[in-house]
N, C-alpha and C positions, 0 to 999 in steps of 0.2 A: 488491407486491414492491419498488416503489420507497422506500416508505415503511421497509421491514425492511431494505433495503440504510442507508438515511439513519440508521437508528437502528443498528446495528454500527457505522457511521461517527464517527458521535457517540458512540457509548462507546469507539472507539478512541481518540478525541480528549484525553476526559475520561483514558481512564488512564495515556495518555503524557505528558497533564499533572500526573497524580500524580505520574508518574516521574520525569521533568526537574524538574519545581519550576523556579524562577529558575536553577539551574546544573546541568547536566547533567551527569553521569558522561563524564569523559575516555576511559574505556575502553569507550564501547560496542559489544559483540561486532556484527560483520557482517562480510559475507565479503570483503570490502575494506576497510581503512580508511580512515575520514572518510566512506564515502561508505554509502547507503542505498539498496540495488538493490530496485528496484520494478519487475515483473513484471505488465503489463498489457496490454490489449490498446485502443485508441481507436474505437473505433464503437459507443460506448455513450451516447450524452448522455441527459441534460443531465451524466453523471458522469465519462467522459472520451470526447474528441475531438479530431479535428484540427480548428480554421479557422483559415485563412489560412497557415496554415504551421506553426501551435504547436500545441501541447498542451494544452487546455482542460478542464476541467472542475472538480464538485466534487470527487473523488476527487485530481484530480491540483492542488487547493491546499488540500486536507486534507494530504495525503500532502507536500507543500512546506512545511507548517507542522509535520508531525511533524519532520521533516529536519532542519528551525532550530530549533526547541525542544532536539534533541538534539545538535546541534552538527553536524551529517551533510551531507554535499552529497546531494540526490538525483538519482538516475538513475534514468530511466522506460527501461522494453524492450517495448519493442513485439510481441504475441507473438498468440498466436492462442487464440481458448477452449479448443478440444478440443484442447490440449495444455497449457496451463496449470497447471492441479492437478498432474502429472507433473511437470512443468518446476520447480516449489514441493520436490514431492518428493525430485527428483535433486538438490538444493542447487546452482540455477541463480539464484534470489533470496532478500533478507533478508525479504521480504516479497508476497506479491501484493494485485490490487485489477481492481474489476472490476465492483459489482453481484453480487459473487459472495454464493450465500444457504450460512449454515451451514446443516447437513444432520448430525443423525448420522454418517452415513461417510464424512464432510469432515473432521470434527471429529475423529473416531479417526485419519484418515492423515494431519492437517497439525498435529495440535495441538501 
Protein backbone atom coordinates (compact mmCIF):
# COMPACT_ATOMS: atom_id res chain seq x y z
CA UNK A 1 0.00 0.00 0.00
CA UNK A 2 2.79 2.15 0.96
CA UNK A 3 4.60 1.62 -2.08
CA UNK A 4 1.23 2.48 -4.54
CA UNK A 5 0.74 5.61 -2.36
CA UNK A 6 4.78 6.72 -3.07
CA UNK A 7 4.31 5.88 -6.62
CA UNK A 8 0.89 8.21 -7.30
CA UNK A 9 3.08 10.58 -5.49
CA UNK A 10 5.77 10.47 -7.79
CA UNK A 11 3.73 10.70 -10.87
CA UNK A 12 2.07 13.63 -9.26
CA UNK A 13 5.46 15.08 -8.96
CA UNK A 14 6.67 14.28 -12.37
CA UNK A 15 3.36 15.78 -14.10
CA UNK A 16 3.28 19.15 -12.27
CA UNK A 17 6.74 19.23 -13.37
CA UNK A 18 5.62 18.84 -16.90
CA UNK A 19 3.17 21.67 -16.21
CA UNK A 20 5.21 24.45 -14.55
CA UNK A 21 8.42 23.74 -16.49
CA UNK A 22 10.85 26.68 -15.22
CA UNK A 23 7.54 29.39 -15.20
CA UNK A 24 4.38 28.49 -14.27
CA UNK A 25 1.10 29.72 -15.43
CA UNK A 26 0.12 33.13 -13.59
CA UNK A 27 -3.38 32.00 -13.78
CA UNK A 28 -3.57 28.86 -12.00
CA UNK A 29 -7.40 27.96 -11.44
CA UNK A 30 -7.94 27.10 -7.47
CA UNK A 31 -10.51 28.21 -5.17
CA UNK A 32 -8.45 30.91 -3.85
CA UNK A 33 -5.89 32.84 -5.36
CA UNK A 34 -2.23 32.20 -4.92
CA UNK A 35 -2.92 29.77 -2.64
CA UNK A 36 -3.19 25.72 -2.85
CA UNK A 37 -5.80 24.17 -0.47
CA UNK A 38 -4.65 20.80 0.62
CA UNK A 39 -7.22 18.61 2.28
CA UNK A 40 -5.65 16.12 4.56
CA UNK A 41 -5.70 14.65 7.52
CA UNK A 42 -1.89 14.11 9.81
CA UNK A 43 -1.83 10.54 11.41
CA UNK A 44 -0.51 9.05 8.72
CA UNK A 45 3.50 8.66 8.66
CA UNK A 46 5.91 8.48 7.59
CA UNK A 47 3.47 10.69 4.79
CA UNK A 48 1.87 13.19 7.07
CA UNK A 49 2.28 14.08 10.70
CA UNK A 50 2.29 16.28 13.45
CA UNK A 51 5.91 16.43 15.51
CA UNK A 52 6.77 18.84 17.64
CA UNK A 53 4.17 21.10 16.57
CA UNK A 54 4.51 21.07 12.58
CA UNK A 55 3.43 19.28 9.72
CA UNK A 56 5.67 16.61 8.56
CA UNK A 57 5.85 14.31 6.15
CA UNK A 58 6.35 13.02 2.59
CA UNK A 59 3.19 14.11 1.24
CA UNK A 60 3.26 17.30 2.92
CA UNK A 61 6.96 18.42 1.21
CA UNK A 62 5.75 16.88 -1.90
CA UNK A 63 2.66 18.90 -1.85
CA UNK A 64 5.20 22.26 -0.53
CA UNK A 65 7.15 21.67 -3.68
CA UNK A 66 4.05 21.42 -5.98
CA UNK A 67 2.84 24.87 -4.41
CA UNK A 68 6.42 26.48 -5.33
CA UNK A 69 6.72 25.05 -8.63
CA UNK A 70 3.34 26.63 -9.33
CA UNK A 71 3.68 29.72 -7.70
CA UNK A 72 0.91 28.93 -4.82
CA UNK A 73 1.21 29.43 -1.13
CA UNK A 74 -0.06 26.11 0.43
CA UNK A 75 -2.47 25.47 2.85
CA UNK A 76 -2.87 22.05 4.56
CA UNK A 77 -6.60 21.51 6.43
CA UNK A 78 -6.62 19.12 8.67
CA UNK A 79 -9.55 17.00 8.36
CA UNK A 80 -10.54 13.60 9.01
CA UNK A 81 -10.76 10.22 6.64
CA UNK A 82 -14.21 9.35 6.71
CA UNK A 83 -15.06 12.55 5.56
CA UNK A 84 -12.54 13.50 3.10
CA UNK A 85 -13.49 12.17 -0.24
CA UNK A 86 -17.00 14.28 0.35
CA UNK A 87 -15.22 17.19 1.53
CA UNK A 88 -12.94 16.81 -2.12
CA UNK A 89 -16.41 16.57 -3.61
CA UNK A 90 -18.27 19.56 -2.07
CA UNK A 91 -15.39 21.94 -3.55
CA UNK A 92 -13.97 22.33 0.00
CA UNK A 93 -10.16 21.71 -1.48
CA UNK A 94 -7.95 22.24 -4.81
CA UNK A 95 -6.60 19.17 -3.95
CA UNK A 96 -6.50 16.17 -1.18
CA UNK A 97 -3.60 13.80 0.03
CA UNK A 98 -3.44 11.20 2.38
CA UNK A 99 -2.04 7.67 1.44
CA UNK A 100 -5.25 7.71 -0.29
CA UNK A 101 -5.39 4.50 -3.01
CA UNK A 102 -7.22 5.15 -6.48
CA UNK A 103 -9.88 2.80 -6.69
CA UNK A 104 -12.24 2.78 -9.66
CA UNK A 105 -15.12 4.69 -7.61
CA UNK A 106 -12.48 7.23 -6.58
CA UNK A 107 -11.58 7.74 -9.83
CA UNK A 108 -15.27 8.24 -11.44
CA UNK A 109 -16.39 10.73 -8.31
CA UNK A 110 -13.07 12.99 -7.94
CA UNK A 111 -11.52 12.75 -11.28
Amino acid sequence: MQRRASGIAAFLLVAVCGLAGAEAPQTTATLAPGVLRIGTYFVNPPFEYVSKGKNIGFEVDLMNEIARRLHLRPLFVNTRWEVILQQMQDGRYDCIVGGITITPARQQILA
